[in-house]
PyMOL CGO cylinders between C-alpha atoms (Angstrom):
from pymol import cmd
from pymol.cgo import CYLINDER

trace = [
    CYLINDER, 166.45, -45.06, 56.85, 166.87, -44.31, 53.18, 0.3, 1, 1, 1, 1, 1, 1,
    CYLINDER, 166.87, -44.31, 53.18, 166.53, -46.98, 50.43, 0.3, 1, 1, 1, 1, 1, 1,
    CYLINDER, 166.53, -46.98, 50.43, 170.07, -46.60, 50.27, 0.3, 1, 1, 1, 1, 1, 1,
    CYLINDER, 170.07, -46.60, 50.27, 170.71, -47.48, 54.35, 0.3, 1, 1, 1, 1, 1, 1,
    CYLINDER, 170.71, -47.48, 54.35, 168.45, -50.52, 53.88, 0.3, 1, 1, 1, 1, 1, 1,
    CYLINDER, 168.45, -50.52, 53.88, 170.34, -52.08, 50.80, 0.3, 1, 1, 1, 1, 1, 1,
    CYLINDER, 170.34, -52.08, 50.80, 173.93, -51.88, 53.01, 0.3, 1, 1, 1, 1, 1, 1,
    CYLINDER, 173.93, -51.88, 53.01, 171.88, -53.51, 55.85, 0.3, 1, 1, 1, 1, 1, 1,
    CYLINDER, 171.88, -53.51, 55.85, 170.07, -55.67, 54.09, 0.3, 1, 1, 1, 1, 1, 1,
    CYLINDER, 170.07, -55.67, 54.09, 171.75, -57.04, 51.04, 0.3, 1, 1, 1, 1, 1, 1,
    CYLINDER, 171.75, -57.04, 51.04, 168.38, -55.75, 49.27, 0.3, 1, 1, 1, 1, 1, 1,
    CYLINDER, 168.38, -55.75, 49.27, 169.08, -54.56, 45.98, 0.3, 1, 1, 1, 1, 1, 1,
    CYLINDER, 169.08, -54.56, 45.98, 168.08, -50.41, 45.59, 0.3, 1, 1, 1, 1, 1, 1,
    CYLINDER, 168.08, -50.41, 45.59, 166.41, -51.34, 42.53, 0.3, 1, 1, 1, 1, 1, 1,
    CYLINDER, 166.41, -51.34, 42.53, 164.43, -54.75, 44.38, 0.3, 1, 1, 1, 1, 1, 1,
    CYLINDER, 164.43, -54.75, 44.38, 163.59, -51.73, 46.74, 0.3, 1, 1, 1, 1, 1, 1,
    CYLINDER, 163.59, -51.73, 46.74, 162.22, -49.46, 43.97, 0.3, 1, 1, 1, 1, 1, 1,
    CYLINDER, 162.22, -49.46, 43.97, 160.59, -52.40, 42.14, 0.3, 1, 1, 1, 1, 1, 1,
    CYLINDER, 160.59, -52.40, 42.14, 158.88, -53.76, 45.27, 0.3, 1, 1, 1, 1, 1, 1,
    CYLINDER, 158.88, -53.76, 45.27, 157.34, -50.49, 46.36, 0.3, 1, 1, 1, 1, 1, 1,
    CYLINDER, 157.34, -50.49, 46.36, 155.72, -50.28, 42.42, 0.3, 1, 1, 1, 1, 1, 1,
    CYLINDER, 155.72, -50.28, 42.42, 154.29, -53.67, 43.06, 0.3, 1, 1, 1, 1, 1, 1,
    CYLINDER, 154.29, -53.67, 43.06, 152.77, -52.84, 46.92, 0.3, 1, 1, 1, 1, 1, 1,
    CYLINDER, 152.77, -52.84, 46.92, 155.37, -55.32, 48.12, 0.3, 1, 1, 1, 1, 1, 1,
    CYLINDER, 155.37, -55.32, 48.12, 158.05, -54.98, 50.67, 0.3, 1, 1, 1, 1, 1, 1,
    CYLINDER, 158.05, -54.98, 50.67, 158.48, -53.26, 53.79, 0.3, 1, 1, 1, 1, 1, 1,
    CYLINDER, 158.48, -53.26, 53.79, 156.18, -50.30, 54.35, 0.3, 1, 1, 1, 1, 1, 1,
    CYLINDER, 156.18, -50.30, 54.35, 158.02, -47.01, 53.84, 0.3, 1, 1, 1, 1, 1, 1,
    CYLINDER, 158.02, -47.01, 53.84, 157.08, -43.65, 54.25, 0.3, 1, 1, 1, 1, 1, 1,
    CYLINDER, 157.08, -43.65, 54.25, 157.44, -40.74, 51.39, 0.3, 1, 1, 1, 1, 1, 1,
    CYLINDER, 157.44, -40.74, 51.39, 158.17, -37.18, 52.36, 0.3, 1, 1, 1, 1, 1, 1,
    CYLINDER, 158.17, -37.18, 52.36, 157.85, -35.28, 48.95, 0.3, 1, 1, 1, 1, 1, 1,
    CYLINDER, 157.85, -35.28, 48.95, 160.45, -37.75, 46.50, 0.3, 1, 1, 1, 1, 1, 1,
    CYLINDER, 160.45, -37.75, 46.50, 161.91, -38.98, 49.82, 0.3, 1, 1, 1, 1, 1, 1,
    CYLINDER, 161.91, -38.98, 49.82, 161.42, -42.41, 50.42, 0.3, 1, 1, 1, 1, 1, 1,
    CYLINDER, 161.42, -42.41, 50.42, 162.18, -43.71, 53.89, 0.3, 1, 1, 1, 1, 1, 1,
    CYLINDER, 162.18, -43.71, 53.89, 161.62, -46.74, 56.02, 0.3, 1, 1, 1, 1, 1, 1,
    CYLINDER, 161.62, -46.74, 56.02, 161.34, -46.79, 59.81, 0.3, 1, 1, 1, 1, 1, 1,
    CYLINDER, 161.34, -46.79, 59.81, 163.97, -49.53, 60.89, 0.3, 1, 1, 1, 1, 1, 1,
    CYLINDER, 163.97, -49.53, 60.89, 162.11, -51.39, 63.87, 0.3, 1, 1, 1, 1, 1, 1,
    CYLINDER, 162.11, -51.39, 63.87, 159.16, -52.05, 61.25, 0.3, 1, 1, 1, 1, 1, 1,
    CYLINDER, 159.16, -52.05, 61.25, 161.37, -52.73, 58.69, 0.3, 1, 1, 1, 1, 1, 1,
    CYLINDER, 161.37, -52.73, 58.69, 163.25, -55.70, 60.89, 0.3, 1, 1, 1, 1, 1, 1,
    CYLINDER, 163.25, -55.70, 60.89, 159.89, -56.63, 61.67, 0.3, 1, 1, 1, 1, 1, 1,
    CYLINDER, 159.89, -56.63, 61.67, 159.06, -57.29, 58.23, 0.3, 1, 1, 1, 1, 1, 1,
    CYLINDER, 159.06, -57.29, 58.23, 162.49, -59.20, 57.71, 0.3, 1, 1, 1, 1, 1, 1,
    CYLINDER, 162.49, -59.20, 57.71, 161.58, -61.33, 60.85, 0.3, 1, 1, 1, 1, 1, 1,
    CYLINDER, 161.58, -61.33, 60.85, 158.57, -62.09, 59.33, 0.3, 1, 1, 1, 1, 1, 1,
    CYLINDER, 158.57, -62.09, 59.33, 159.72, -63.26, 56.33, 0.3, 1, 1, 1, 1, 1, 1,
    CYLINDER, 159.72, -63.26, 56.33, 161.56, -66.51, 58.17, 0.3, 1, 1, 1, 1, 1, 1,
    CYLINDER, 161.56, -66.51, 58.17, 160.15, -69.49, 57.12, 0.3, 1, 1, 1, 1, 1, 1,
    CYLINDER, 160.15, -69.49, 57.12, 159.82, -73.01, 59.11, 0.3, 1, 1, 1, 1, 1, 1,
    CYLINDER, 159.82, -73.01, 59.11, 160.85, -75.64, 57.41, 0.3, 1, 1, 1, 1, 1, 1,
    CYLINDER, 160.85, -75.64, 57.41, 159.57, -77.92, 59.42, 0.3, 1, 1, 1, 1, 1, 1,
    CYLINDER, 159.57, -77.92, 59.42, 156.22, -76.27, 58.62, 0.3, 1, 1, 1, 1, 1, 1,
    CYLINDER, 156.22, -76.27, 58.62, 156.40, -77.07, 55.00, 0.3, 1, 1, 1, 1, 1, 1,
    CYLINDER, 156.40, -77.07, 55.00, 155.09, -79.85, 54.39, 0.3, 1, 1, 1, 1, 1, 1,
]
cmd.load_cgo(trace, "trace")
């Protein structure tokens, strides 16, 4: 998926995208040349694991 494809699925900003993959943040991507793309089972994986319990928090 392009950065593009994950903002209309997500709701993820391009430019949290960008600004996430500066930092080492985010879901892992892949770049081919200036392509930047992200494999869409691990990037719901990452999503799922960003759910939080909050009856964990204590």
């Amino acid at each position: 998926m392009s950065a593009r494809e994950v903002s209309e699925a997500t709701g993820i900003p391009v430019g949290t995208l960008a600004f996430w993959r500066h930092q080492g943040r985010g879901p892992a991507y892949m770049k081919f040349g200036k392509s930047v793309r992200y494999d869409p089972s691990t990037l719901w994986a990452w999503i799922d694991a960003q759910a939080k319990d909050p009856e964990a928090v204590a």
